[in-house]
RODO-2510 file (C-alpha; in nm, 4 decimals, decimal comma):
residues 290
     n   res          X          Y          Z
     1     x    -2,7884     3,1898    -4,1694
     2     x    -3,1359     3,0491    -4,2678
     3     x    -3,4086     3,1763    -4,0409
     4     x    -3,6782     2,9197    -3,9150
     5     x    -4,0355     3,0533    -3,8712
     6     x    -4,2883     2,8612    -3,6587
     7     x    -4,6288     2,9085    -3,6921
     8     x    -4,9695     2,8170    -3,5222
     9     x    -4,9630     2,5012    -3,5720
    10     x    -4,6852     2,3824    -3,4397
    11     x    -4,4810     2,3150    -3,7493
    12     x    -4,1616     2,4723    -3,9347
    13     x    -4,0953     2,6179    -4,2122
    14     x    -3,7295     2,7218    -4,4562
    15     x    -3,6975     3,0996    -4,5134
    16     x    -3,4205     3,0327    -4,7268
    17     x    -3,2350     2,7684    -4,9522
    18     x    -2,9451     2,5632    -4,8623
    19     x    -2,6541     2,4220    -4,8711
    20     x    -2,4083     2,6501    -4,7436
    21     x    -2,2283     2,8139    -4,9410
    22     x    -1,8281     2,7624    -4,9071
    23     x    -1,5286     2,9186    -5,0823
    24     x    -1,4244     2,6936    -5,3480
    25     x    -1,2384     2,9027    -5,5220
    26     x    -0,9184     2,7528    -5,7337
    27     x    -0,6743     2,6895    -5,4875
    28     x    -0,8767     2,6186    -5,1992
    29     x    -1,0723     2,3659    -5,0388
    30     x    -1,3275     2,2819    -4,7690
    31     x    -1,2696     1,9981    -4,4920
    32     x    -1,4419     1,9474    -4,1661
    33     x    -1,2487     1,7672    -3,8537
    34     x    -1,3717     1,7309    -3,5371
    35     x    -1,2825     1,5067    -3,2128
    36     x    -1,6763     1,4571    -3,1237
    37     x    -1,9645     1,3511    -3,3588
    38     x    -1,9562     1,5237    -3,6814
    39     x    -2,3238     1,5778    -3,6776
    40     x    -2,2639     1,7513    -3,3549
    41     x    -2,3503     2,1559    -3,2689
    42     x    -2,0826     2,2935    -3,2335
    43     x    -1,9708     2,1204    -3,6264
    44     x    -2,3105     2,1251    -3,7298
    45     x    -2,3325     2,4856    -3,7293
    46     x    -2,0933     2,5036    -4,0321
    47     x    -2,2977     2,3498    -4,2596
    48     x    -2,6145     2,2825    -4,1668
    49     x    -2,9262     2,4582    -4,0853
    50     x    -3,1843     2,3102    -3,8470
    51     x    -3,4158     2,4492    -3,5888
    52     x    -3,3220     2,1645    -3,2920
    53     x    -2,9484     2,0601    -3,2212
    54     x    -3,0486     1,7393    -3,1401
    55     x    -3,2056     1,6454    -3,4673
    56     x    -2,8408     1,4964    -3,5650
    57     x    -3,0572     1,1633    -3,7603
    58     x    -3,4059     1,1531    -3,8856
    59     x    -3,4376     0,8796    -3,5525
    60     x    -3,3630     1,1565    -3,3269
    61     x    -3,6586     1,3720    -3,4809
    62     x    -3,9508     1,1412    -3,3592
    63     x    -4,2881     1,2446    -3,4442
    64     x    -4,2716     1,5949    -3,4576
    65     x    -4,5502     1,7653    -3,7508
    66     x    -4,5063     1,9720    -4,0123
    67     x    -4,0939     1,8924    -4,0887
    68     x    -4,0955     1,7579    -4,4400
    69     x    -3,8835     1,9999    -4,5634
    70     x    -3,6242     2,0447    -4,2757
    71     x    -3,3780     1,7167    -4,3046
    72     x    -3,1011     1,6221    -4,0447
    73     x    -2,7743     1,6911    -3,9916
    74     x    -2,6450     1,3978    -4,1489
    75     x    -2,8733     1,4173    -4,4529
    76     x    -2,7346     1,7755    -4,4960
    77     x    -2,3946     1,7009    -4,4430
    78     x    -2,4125     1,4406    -4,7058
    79     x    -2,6655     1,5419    -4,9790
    80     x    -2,6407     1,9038    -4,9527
    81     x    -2,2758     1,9755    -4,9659
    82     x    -2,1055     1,7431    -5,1769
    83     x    -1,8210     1,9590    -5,2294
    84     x    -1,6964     1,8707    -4,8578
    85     x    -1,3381     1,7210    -4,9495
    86     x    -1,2709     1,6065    -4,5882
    87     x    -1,5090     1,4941    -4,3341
    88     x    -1,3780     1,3138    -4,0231
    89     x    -1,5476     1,2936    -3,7318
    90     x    -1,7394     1,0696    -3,4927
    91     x    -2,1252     0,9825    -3,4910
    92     x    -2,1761     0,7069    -3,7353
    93     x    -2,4515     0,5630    -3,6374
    94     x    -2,6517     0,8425    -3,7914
    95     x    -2,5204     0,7808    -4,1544
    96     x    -2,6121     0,3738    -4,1143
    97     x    -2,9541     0,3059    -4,1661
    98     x    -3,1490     0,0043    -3,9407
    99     x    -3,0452    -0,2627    -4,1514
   100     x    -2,6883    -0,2235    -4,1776
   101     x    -2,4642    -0,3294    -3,9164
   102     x    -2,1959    -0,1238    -3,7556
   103     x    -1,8713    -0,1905    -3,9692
   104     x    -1,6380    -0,2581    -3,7061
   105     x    -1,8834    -0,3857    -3,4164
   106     x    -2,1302    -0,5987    -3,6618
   107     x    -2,4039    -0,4946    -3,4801
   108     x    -2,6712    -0,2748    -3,5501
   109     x    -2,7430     0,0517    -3,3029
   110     x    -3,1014     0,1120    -3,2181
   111     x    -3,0081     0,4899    -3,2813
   112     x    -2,9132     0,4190    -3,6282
   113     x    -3,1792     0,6002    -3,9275
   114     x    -3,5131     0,4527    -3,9614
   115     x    -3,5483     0,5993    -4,3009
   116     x    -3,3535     0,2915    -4,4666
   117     x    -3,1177     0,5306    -4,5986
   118     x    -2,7405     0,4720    -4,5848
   119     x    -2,5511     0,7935    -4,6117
   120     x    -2,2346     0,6432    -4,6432
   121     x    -2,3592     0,4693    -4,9702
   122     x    -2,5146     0,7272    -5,0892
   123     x    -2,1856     0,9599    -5,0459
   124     x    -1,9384     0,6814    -5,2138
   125     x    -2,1825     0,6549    -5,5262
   126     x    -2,2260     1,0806    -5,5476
   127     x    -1,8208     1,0524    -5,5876
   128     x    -1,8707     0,7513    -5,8020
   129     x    -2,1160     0,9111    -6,0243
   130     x    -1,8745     1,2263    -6,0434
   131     x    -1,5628     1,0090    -6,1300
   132     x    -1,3405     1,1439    -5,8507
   133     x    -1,0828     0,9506    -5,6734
   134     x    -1,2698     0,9059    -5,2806
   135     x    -1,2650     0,6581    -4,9764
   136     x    -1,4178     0,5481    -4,6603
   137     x    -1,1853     0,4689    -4,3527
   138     x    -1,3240     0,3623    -3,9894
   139     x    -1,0328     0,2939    -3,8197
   140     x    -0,6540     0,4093    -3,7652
   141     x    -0,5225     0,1755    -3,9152
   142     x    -0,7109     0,2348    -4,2552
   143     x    -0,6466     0,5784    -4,2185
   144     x    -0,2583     0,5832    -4,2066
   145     x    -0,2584     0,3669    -4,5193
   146     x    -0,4386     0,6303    -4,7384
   147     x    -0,2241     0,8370    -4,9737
   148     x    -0,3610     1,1943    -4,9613
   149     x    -0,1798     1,2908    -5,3281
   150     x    -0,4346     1,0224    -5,5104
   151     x    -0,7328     1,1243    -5,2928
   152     x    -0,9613     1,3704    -5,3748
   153     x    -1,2476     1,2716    -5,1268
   154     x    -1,1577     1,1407    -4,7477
   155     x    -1,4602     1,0611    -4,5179
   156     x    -1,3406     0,9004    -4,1837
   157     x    -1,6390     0,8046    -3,9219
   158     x    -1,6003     0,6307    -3,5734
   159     x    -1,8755     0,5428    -3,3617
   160     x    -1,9282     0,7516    -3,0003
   161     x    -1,5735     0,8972    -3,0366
   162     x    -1,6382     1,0817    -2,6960
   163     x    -1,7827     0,8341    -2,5553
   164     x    -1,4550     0,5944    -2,6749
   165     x    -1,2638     0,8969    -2,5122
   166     x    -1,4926     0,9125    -2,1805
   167     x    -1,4377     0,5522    -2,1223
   168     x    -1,0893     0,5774    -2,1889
   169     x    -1,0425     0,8557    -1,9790
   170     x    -1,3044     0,6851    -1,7121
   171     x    -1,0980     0,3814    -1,7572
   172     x    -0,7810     0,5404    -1,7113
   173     x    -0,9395     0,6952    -1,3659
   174     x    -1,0041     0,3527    -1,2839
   175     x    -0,6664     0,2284    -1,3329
   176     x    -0,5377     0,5239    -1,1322
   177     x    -0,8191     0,4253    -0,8536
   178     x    -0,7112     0,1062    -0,8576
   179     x    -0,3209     0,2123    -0,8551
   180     x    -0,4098     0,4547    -0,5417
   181     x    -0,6038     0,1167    -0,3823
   182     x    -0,2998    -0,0903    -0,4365
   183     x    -0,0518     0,1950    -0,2815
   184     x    -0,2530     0,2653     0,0092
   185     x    -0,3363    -0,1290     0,0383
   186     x     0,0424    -0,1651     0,0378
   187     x     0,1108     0,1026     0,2527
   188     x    -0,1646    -0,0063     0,4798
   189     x     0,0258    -0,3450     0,4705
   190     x     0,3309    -0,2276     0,5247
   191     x     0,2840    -0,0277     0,8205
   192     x     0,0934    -0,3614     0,9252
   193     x     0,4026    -0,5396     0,8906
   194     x     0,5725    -0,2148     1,0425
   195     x     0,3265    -0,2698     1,4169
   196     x     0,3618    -0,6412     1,3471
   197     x     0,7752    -0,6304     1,3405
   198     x     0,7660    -0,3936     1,6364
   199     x     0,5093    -0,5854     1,8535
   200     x     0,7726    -0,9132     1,7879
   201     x     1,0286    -0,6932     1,8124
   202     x     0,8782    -0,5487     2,1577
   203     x     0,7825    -0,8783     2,2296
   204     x     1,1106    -1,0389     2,1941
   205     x     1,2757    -0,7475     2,4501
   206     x     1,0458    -0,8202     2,6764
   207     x     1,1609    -1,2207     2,6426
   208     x     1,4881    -1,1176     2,6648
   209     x     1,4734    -0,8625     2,9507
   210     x     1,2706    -1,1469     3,1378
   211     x     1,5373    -1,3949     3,0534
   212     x     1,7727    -1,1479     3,1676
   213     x     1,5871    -1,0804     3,5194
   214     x     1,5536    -1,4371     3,5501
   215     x     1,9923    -1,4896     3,4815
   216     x     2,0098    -1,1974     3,7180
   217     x     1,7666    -1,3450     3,9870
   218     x     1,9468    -1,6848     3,9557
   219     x     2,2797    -1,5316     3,9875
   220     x     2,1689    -1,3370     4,2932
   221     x     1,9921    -1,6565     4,4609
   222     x     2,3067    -1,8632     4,3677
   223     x     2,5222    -1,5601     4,5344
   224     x     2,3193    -1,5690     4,8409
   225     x     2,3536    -1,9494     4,9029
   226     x     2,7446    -1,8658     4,8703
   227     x     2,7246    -1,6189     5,0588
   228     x     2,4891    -1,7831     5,3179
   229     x     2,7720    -2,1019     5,2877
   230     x     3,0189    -1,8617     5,3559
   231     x     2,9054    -1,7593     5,6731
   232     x     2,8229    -2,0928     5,7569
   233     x     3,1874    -2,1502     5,6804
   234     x     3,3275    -1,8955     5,8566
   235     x     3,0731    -1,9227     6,1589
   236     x     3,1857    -2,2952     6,2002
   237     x     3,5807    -2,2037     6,1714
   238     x     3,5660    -1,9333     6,3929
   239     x     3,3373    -2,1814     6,6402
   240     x     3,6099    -2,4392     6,6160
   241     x     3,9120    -2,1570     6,6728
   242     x     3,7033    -2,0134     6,9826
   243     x     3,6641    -2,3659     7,1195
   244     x     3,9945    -2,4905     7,0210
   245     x     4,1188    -2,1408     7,1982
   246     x     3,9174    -2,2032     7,5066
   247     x     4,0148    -2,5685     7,5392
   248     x     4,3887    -2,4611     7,5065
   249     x     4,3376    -2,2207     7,7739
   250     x     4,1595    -2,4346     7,9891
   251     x     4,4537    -2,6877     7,9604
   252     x     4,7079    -2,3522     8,0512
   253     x     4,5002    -2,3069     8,3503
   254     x     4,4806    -2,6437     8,4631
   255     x     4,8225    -2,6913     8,3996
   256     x     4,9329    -2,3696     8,5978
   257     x     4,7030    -2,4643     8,8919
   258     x     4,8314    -2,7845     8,8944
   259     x     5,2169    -2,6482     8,8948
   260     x     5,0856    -2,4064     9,1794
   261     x     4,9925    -2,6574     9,3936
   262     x     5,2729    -2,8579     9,3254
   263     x     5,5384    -2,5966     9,4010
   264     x     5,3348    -2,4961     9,7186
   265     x     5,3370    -2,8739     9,8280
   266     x     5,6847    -2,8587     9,7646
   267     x     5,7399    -2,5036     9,9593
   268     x     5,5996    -2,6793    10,2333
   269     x     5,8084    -3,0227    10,2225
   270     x     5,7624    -3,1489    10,5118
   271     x     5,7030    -3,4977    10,5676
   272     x     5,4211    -3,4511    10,8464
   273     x     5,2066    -3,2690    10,6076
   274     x     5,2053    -3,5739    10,3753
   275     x     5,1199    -3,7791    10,6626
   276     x     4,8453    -3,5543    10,7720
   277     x     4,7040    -3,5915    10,4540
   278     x     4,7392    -3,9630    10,4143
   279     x     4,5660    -4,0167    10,7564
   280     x     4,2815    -3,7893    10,6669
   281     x     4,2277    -3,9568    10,3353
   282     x     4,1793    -4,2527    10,5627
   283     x     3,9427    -4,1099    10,8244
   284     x     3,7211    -3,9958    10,4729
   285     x     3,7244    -4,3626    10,3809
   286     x     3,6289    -4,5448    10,6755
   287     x     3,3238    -4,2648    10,7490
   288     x     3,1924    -4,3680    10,3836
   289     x     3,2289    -4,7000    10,4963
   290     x     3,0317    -4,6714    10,8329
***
């Protein structure tokens, strides 16, 4: 690795050249292929040399003295190892330069290089110039249509590939948020419909239980006047038996006293008692005449 020296003045300074140097022997090849931006660290660190890990585009190095010599990550990747066959990756925006606009988006980053160099350019006309077979793809699509037996060159770049990622996977959290808000909204309605169907159904026991009491209290009322007409009934029957009864024995009686006295008036049979009586009957009349 190239060792960086700073000195007094705040500035830095190459110990040694670059590019780095790859195997290129016959039968082999070098590619790089990452998932984040190309220009990255952890990539970076296989072919480029640079003091700061953010210094992925000449934008991201600012003002900072005394680093003419040290280029970016990008510039490296591009103009230092040309013998790269494969470079795929995220992080495009430091290969366009300010004027350019993105590709696929058609509109330019503010993080894109200030330097008014286009890396991509440049890398299509170092191929160019060299008279190899090479091409630039952006998307999928453009990448499943290239034939890898007439390319010698493949550079693939896609803007904030981890961010594309984050937001799917942020997006994908959201859909699951919103699929957990639906279930429990749906469950929360449910067992709202649950309380509601029971409160009816409570509700519509209690109806029927008080329709029920009210039958039953009917029916009893209704069997009390019965019952009360009943008596009545059967009070009035027995009244008219007992006084039917008494009158019949009443009758008996008078009709045995009456045979009593008859046979004793006829016991006696004598004439002179019927005359006794007959002139006392008329002694009681003429005193209630005087």
């Amino acid at each position: 690795m190239t060792n960086f020296l700073r000195d007094e003045e705040n500035s830095f300074r190459v110990s040694s050249s670059y590019p780095v140097s790859f195997d290129l022997s016959p039968g082999k090849s070098v590619g790089l292929v990452t998932t984040t931006r190309i220009t990255h660290a952890t990539p970076g660190a296989a072919f480029a040399h640079i003091p700061f890990r953010d210094w992925e585009s000449v934008t991201n190095m600012g003002n900072v003295t005394g680093c003419d010599k040290v280029k970016d990550i990008a510039y490296q990747l591009v103009m230092d190892n040309p013998n790269v066959q494969v470079i795929l990756g995220g992080g495009r925006r430091s290969f366009l330069d300010d004027k350019t606009p993105d590709p696929r988006s058609g509109q330019i980053n503010g993080n894109q290089r200030n330097d008014s160099l286009n890396l991509i350019e440049e890398w299509k006309k170092e191929k160019e110039g060299r008279g190899v077979s090479h091409t630039f793809v952006s998307t999928k699509g453009e990448f499943d249509a290239v034939d890898p037996d007439n390319i010698d060159y493949l550079m693939g770049k896609t803007e904030k590939a981890k961010r594309r990622r984050k937001r799917k996977i942020s997006m994908e959290r959201k859909k699951a948020k919103k699929r957990r808000r639906k279930i429990s909204m749906e469950r929360k309605k449910a067992k709202r419909r649950r309380r509601r169907r029971k409160i009816s159904m409570a509700r519509e026991k209690a109806k029927r239980r008080r329709k029920i009491s009210m039958k039953r209290k009917k029916t009893k009322r209704r069997r009390r006047k019965m019952s009360m007409e009943r008596k009545k009934t059967k009070r009035r029957r027995r009244r008219k038996i007992s006084m039917e009864i008494k009158k019949a024995k009443r009758r008996r009686k008078r009709k045995i006293s009456m045979e009593r006295k008859r046979t004793q008036e006829c016991r006696r049979g004598s004439i002179e008692g019927g005359a006794e009586k007959q002139i006392k009957k008329e002694r009681r009349n003429r005193r209630l005449r005087i």
